[in-house]
SEMARMAR-688412 format. One record per residue: residue in three letters; x, y, z of N, C-alpha, C in turn. Coordinates in pm, whole numbers, plus 50000, padded with zeros to 5 digits. Layout:
REM residues N
PT  code   n.xx   n.yy   n.zz  ca.xx  ca.yy  ca.zz   c.xx   c.yy   c.zz
PT   ALA      X      Y      Z      X      Y      Z      X      Y      Z
...
REM end
This chain:
REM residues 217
PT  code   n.xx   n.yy   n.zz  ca.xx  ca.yy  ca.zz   c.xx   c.yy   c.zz
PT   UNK  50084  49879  50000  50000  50000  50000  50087  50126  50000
PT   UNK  50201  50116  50081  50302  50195  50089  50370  50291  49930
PT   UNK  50409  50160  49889  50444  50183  49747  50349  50229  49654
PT   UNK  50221  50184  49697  50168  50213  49568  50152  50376  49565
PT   UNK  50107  50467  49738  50105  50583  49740  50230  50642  49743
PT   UNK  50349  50613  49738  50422  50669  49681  50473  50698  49536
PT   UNK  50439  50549  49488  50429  50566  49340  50345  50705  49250
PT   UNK  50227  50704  49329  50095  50776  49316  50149  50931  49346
PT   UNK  50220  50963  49442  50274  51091  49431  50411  51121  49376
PT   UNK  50463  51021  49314  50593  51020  49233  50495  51088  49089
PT   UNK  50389  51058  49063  50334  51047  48923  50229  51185  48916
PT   UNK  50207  51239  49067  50146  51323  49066  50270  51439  49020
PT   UNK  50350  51428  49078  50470  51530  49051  50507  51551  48909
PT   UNK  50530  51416  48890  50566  51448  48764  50485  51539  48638
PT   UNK  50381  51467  48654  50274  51556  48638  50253  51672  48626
PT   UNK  50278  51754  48747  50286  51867  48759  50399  51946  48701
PT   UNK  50528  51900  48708  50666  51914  48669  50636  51924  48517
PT   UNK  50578  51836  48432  50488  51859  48324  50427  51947  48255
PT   UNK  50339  51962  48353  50274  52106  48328  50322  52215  48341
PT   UNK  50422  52249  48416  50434  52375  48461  50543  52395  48360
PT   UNK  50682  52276  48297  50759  52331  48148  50669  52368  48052
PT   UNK  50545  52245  48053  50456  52326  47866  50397  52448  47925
PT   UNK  50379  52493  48068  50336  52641  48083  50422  52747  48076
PT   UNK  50548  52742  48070  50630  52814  48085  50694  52800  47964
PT   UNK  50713  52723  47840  50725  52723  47729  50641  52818  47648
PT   UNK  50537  52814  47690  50391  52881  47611  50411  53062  47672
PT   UNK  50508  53045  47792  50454  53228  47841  50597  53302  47776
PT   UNK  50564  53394  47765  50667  53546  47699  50750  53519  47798
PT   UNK  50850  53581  47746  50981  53677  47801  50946  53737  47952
PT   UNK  50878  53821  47871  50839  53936  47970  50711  53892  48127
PT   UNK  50672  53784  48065  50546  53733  48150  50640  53609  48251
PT   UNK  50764  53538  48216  50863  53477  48285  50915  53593  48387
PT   UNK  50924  53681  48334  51030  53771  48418  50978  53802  48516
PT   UNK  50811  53845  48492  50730  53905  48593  50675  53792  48690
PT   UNK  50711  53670  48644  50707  53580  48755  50809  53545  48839
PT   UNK  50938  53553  48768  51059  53542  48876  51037  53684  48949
PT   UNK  51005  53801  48902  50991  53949  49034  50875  53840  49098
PT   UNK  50801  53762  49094  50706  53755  49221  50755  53610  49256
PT   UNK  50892  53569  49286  50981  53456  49318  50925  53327  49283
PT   UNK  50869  53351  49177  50903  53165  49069  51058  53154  49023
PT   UNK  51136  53073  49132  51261  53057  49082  51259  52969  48937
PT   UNK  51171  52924  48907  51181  52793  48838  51165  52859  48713
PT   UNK  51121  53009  48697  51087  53077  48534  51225  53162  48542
PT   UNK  51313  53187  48639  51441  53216  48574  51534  53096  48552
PT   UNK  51496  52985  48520  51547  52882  48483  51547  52880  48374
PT   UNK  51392  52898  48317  51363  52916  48225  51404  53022  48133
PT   UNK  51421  53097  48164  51468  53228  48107  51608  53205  48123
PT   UNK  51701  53165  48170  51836  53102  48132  51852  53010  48025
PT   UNK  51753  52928  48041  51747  52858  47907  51697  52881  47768
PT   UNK  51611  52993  47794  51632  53031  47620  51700  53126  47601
PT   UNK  51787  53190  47699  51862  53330  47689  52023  53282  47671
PT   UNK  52079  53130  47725  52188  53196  47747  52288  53131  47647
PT   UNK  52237  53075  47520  52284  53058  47401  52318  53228  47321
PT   UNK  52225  53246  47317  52178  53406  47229  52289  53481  47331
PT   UNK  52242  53546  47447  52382  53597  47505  52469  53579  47529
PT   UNK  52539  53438  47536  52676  53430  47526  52729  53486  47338
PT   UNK  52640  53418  47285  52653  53458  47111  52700  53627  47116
PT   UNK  52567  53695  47185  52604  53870  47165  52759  53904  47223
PT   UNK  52732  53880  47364  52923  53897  47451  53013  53787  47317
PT   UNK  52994  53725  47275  53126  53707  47164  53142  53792  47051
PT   UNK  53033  53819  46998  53055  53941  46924  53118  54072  46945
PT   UNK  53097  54082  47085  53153  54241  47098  53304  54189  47140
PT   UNK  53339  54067  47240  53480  54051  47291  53539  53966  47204
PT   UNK  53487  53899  47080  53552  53843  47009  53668  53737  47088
PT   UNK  53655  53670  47205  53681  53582  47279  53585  53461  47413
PT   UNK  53624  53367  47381  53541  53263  47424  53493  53302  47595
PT   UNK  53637  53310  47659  53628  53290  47786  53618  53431  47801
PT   UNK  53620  53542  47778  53539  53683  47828  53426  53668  47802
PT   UNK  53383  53614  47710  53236  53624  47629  53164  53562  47738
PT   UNK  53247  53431  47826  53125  53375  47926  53135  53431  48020
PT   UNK  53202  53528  48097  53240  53558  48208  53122  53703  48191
PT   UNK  53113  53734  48109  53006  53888  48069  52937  53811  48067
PT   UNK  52851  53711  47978  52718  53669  48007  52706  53579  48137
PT   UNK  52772  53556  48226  52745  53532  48392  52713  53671  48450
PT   UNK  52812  53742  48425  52782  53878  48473  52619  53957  48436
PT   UNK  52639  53907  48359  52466  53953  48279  52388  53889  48356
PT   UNK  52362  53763  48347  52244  53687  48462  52280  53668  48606
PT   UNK  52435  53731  48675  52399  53764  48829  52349  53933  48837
PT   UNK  52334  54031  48710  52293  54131  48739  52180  54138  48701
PT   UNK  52099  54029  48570  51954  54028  48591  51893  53959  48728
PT   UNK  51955  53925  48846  51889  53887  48928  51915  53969  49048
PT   UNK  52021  54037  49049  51987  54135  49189  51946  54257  49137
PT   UNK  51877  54269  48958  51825  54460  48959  51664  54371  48857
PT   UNK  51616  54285  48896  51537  54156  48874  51408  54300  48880
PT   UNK  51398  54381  49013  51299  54453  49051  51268  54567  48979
PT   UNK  51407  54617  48890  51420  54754  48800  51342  54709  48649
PT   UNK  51318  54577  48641  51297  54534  48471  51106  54579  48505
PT   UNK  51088  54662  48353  50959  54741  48389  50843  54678  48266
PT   UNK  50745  54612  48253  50693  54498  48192  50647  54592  48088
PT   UNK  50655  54734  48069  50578  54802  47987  50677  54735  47840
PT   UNK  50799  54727  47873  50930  54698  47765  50934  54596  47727
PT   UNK  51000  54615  47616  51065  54484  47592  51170  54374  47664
PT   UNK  51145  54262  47689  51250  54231  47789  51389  54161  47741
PT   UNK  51378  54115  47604  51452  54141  47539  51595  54238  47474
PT   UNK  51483  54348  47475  51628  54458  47474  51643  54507  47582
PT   UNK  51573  54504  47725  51627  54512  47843  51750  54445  47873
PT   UNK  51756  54274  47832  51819  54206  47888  51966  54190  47789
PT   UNK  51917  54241  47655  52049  54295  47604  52080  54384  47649
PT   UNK  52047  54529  47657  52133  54590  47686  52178  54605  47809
PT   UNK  52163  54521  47902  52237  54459  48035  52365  54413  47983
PT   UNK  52398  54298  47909  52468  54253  47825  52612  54285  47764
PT   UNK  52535  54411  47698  52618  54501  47633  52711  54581  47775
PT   UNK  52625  54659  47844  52702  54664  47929  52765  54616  48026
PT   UNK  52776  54467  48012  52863  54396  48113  52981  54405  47999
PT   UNK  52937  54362  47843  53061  54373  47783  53146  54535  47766
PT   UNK  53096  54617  47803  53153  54717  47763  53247  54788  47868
PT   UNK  53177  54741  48043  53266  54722  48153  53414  54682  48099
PT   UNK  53403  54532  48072  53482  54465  48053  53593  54506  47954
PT   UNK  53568  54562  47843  53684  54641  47749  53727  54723  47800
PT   UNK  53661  54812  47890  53721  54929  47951  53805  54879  48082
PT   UNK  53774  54771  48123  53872  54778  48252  53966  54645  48200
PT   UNK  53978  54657  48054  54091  54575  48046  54120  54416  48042
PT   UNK  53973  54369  48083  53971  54206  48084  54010  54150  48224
PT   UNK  54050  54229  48335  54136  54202  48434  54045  54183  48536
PT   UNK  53918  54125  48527  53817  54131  48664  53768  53980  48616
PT   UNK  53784  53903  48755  53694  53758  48690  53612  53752  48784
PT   UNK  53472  53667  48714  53356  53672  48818  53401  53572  48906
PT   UNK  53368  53626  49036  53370  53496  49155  53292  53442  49220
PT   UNK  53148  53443  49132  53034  53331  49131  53027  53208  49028
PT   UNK  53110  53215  48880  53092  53125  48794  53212  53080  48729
PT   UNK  53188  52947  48751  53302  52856  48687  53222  52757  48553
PT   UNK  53358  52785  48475  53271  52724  48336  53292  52588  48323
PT   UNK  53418  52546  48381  53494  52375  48351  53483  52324  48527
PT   UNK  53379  52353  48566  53382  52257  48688  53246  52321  48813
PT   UNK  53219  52216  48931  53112  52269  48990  53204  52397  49078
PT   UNK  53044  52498  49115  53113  52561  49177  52999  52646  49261
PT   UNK  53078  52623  49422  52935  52602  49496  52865  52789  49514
PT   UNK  52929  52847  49492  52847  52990  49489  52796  52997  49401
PT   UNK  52832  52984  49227  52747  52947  49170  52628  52973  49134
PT   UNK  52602  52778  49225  52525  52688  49235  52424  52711  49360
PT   UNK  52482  52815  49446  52420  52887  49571  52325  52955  49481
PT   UNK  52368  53094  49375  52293  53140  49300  52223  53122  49261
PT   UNK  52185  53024  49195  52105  52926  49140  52078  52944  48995
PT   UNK  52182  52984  48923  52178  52958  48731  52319  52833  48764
PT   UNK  52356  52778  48623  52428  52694  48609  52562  52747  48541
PT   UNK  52633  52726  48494  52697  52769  48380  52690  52726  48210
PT   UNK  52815  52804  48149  52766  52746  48059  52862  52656  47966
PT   UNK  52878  52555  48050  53003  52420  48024  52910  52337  47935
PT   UNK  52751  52347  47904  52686  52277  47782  52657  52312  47659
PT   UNK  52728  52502  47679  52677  52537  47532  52845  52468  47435
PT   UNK  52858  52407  47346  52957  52308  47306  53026  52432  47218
PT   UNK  53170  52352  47169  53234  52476  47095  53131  52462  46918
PT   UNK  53049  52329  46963  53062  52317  46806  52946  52409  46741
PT   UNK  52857  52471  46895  52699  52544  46905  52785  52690  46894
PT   UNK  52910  52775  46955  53008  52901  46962  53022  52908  46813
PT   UNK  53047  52808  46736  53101  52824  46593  53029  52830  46521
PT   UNK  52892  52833  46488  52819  52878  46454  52787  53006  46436
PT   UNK  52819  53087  46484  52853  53219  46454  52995  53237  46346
PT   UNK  53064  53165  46293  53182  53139  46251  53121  53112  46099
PT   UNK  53044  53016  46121  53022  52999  45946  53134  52957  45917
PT   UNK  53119  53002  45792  53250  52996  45688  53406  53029  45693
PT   UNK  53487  52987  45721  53634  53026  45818  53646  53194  45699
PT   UNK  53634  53190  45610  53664  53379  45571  53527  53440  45569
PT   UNK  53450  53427  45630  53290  53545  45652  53366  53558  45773
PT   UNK  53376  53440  45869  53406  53473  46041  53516  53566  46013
PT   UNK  53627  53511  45985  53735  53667  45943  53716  53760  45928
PT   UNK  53600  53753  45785  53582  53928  45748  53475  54015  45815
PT   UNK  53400  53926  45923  53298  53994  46015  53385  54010  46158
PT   UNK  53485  53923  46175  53589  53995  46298  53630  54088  46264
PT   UNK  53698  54104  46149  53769  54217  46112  53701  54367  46091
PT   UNK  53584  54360  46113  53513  54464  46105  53537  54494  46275
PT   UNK  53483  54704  46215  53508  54748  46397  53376  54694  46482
PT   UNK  53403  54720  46606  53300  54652  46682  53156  54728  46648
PT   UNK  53173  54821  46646  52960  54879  46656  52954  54848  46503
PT   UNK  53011  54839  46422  53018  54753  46273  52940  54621  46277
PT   UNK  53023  54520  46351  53013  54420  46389  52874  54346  46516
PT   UNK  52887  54492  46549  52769  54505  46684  52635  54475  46616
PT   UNK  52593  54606  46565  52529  54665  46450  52448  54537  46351
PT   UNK  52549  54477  46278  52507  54382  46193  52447  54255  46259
PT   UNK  52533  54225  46358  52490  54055  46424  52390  54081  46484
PT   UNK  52290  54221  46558  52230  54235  46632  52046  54248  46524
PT   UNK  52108  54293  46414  51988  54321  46297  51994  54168  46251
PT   UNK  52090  54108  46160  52119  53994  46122  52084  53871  46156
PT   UNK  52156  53862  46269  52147  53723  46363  52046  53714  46448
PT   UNK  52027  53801  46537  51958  53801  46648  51804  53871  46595
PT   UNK  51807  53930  46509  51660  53986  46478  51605  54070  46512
PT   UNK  51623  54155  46546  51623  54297  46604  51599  54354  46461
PT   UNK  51479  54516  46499  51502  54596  46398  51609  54742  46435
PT   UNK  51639  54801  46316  51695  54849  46385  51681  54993  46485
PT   UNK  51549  55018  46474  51519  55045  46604  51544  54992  46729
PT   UNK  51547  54898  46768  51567  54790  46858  51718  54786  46902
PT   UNK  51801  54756  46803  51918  54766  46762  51982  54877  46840
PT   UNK  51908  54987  46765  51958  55146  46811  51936  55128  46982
PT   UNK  51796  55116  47042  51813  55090  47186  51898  55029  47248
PT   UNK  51960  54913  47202  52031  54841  47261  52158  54871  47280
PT   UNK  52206  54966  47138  52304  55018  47129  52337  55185  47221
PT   UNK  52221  55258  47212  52219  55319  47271  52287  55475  47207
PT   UNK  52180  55406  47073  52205  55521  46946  52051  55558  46827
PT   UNK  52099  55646  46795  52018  55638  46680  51974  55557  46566
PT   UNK  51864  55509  46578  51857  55422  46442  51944  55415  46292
PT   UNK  51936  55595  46334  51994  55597  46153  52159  55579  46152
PT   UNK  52177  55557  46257  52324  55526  46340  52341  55369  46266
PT   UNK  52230  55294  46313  52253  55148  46323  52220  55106  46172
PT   UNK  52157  55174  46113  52133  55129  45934  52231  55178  45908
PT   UNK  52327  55343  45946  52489  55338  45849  52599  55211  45870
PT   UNK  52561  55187  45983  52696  55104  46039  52653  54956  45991
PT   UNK  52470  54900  45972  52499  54805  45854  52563  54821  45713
PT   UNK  52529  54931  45679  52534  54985  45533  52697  54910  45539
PT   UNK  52769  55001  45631  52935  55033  45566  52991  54902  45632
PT   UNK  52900  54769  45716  53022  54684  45703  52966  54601  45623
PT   UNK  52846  54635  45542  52804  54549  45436  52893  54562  45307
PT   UNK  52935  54673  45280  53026  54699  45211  53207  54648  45251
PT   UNK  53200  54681  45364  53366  54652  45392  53326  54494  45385
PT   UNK  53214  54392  45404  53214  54243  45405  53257  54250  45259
PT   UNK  53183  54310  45148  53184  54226  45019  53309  54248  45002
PT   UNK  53354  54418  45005  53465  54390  44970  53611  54259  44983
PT   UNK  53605  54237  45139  53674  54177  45153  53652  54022  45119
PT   UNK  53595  53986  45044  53508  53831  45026  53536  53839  44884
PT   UNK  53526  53940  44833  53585  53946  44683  53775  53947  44647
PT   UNK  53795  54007  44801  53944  53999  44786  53980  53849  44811
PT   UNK  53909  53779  44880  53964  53640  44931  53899  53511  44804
PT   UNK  53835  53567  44764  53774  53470  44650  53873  53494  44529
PT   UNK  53915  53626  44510  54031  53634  44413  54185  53536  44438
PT   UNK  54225  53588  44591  54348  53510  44635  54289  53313  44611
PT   UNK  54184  53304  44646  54153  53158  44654  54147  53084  44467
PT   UNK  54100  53164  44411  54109  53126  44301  54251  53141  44212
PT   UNK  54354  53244  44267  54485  53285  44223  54551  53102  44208
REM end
């Protein structure tokens, strides 16, 4: 009898555990967020998990390195959780939570690379962390990072572009943003963020025409 009511609330759980991913699959951004402000830890789980592919992706774009790129997007989700109360539902939470992002990466160029977070470890457990309660991100694989890489000379000729170049494009491009959106995030004018596609759309071809020449030489 024992077993069987335990079985019976093993199945009720699950159950529920059930329901509450296809409910939280089905709710917004913004409707997750406003449930972690009213302490559903379990929807900033959620919101780590569809966020922290895409933001580690953005922090590589701007630091153009692996291990800064994760150390800014940790920094990004221990500062979406202690200013958790400042995110305002009228917005987008999206370009809220980019341009959090941006400015963890932009800290980070300015002070040189020389600050490491001392809540997150990427190659091993680590109990503050794990106190925190996000994970790291030792599952996003190098082979999911390279994907942004493409083609070994696009990845070249889109590194080689300057950063709000580079910013600019991956943020309209990749990520889907208009560039209104873009401009918020950036923390510019739109017509800012359509020149700076314009001219590394141009500095791309150019340089893709120079490497298709050498390749065919």
């Amino acid at each position: 009898m024992k077993i069987d009511q335990n079985l019976s609330c093993l199945c009720h759980e699950c159950e529920q555990s059930s329901e509450r991913q296809a409910d939280h699959m089905n709710r917004s951004s913004e409707d997750l967020m406003l449930a972690y402000q009213s302490g559903d830890t379990h929807a900033l789980e959620d919101i780590f998990n569809q966020y922290k592919f895409r933001i580690l992706n953005y922090c590589y774009v701007l630091l153009v390195n692996r291990i800064d790129a994760e150390k800014a997007a940790a920094e990004t989700f221990l500062a979406l959780m202690s200013k958790k109360d400042s995110f305002d539902p009228s917005e987008a939470f999206s370009i809220w939570f980019y341009s959090m992002a941006r400015h963890q990466c932009i800290k980070r160029l300015r002070q040189g690379n020389n600050f490491i977070s001392s809540c997150f470890s990427f190659t091993a457990s680590n109990p503050e962390r794990e106190k925190q309660g996000i994970p790291g991100f030792s599952d996003v694989s190098a082979e999911e990072i390279s994907k942004l890489r493409g083609e070994k000379g696009i990845y070249q000729a889109v590194i080689g572009l300057a950063r709000e170049q580079r910013e600019a494009l991956v943020l309209r491009q990749y990520h889907g943003f208009t560039c209104e959106e873009a401009g918020e995030i950036m923390a510019c004018q739109p017509e800012k963020v359509k020149r700076l596609i314009s001219s590394a759309k141009d500095q791309l071809k150019a340089d893709l025409v120079s490497l298709l020449k050498v390749r065919r030489a």
